[in-house]
N, C-alpha and C positions, 0 to 999 in steps of 0.2 A: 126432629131427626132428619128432615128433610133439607134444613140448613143446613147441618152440620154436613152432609155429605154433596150438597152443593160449593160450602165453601172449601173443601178439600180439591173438588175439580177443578173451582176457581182459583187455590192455590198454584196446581200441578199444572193448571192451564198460563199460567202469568209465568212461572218458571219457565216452562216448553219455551213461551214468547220470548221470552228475555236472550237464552239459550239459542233461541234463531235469528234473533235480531244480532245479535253478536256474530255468528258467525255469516250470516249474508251482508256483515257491511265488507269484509273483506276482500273486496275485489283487485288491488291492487297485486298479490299475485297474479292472475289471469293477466291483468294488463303485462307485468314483466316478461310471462310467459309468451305474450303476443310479441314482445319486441324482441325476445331474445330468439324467437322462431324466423322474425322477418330477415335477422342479422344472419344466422345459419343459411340463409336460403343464398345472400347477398354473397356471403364468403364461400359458399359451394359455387355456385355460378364462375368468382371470379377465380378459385384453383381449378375448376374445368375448363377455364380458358388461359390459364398459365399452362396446366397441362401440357394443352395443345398447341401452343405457342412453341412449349420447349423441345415436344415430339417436333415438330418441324423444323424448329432448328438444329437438334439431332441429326434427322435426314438429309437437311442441306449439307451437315457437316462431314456426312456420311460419303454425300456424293462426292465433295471436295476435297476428302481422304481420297478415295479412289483416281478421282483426275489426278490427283497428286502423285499416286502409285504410277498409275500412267506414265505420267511425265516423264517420273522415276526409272522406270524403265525403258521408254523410249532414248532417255539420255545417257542411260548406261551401255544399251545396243548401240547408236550413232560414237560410243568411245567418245562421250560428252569429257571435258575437261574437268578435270577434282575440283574446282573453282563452282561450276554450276554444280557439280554430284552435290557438292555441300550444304546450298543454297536449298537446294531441293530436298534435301533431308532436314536441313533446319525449319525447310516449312512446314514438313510433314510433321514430324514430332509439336511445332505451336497446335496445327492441325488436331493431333490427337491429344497434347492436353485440353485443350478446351472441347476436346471428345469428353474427356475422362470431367472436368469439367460440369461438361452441362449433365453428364450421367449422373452426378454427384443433385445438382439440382431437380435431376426427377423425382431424383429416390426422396427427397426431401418433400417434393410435391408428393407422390404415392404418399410420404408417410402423413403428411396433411389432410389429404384425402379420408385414411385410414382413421385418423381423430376426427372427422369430419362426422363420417359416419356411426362409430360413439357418438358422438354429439348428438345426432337426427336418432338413433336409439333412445338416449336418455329424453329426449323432446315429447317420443311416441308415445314414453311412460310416463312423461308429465300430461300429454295429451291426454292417457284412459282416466287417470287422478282428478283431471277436469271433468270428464264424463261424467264421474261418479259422484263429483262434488254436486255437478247441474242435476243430477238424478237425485241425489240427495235433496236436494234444495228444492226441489218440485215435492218430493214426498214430505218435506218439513211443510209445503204451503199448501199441500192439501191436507193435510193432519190439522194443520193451524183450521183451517176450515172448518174441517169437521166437529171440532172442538165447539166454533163460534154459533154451528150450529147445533150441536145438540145442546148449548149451553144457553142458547139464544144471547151470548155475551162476548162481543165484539173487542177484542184487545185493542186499548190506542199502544201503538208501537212509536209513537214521534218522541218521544223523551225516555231513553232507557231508563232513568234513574227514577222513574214514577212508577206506580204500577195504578194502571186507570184504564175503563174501558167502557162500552156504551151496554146498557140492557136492552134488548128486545122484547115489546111486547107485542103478542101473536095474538 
């Protein structure tokens, strides 16, 4: 009677092992996970610096609208000649498409941004999914443990497809 419910543990115990061997060889998510984290970080860095690139270019264009009003109006007071009025308004409106322009480009950046951060969402929820894989995977090898001990029988894990392990004698 004593076997028979030794070799039941023995069974339930070689299943478990098999069961965990299988799923701790899987690491190769984690690693994708690692790289597709490093690459999010690389392309947030570099729209936060397109950004700010385009903000300043914006600005410079901003002030170069304005001298331009300037002009504008200083040439229209001096009863400037329709020859320069024209001149000065054709640079003004180049001026303001490439306003409208680089607006067009933010918005494109904001909306990059915006996926960006989905993205670093979806990362956070693959991050806790890791957590709880590594939590899991500690509770599997202390379980496995406790098994080797109260079974005094040592699973060999090196060859899935056997089922072999060491006896203990105490």
């Amino acid at each position: 009677m004593g076997d028979a419910s030794r070799t039941i543990n023995l069974e339930e115990l070689m299943s478990y092992s098999d069961n965990l061997v299988g799923y701790l060889k899987d690491e190769k998510d984690v690693i994708d996970l690692k790289n597709f984290l490093r690459q999010a970080k690389t392309l947030r860095s570099q729209c936060d610096k397109d950004f700010n690139e385009t903000q300043k270019s914006i600005e410079d264009y901003e002030k170069k609208i304005q001298a331009c009003k300037q002009k504008a109006a200083a040439a229209q007071s001096e009863s400037a000649s329709d020859s320069e009025l024209d001149l000065l308004q054709k640079e003004l409106e180049e001026v303001q498409n490439l306003e409208r322009t680089l607006r067009d480009e933010l918005r494109e950046v904001v909306n990059e941004i915006d996926d960006l951060e989905c993205k670093r969402e979806s990362v956070d929820e693959q991050r806790q999914i890791i957590k709880k894989f590594e939590q899991d995977e500690h509770r599997a090898q202390s379980k496995l443990s406790m098994y080797a001990s109260v079974t005094n029988i040592i699973p060999c894990l090196d060859d899935p497809s056997r089922i072999s392990g060491c006896i203990l004698f105490v």
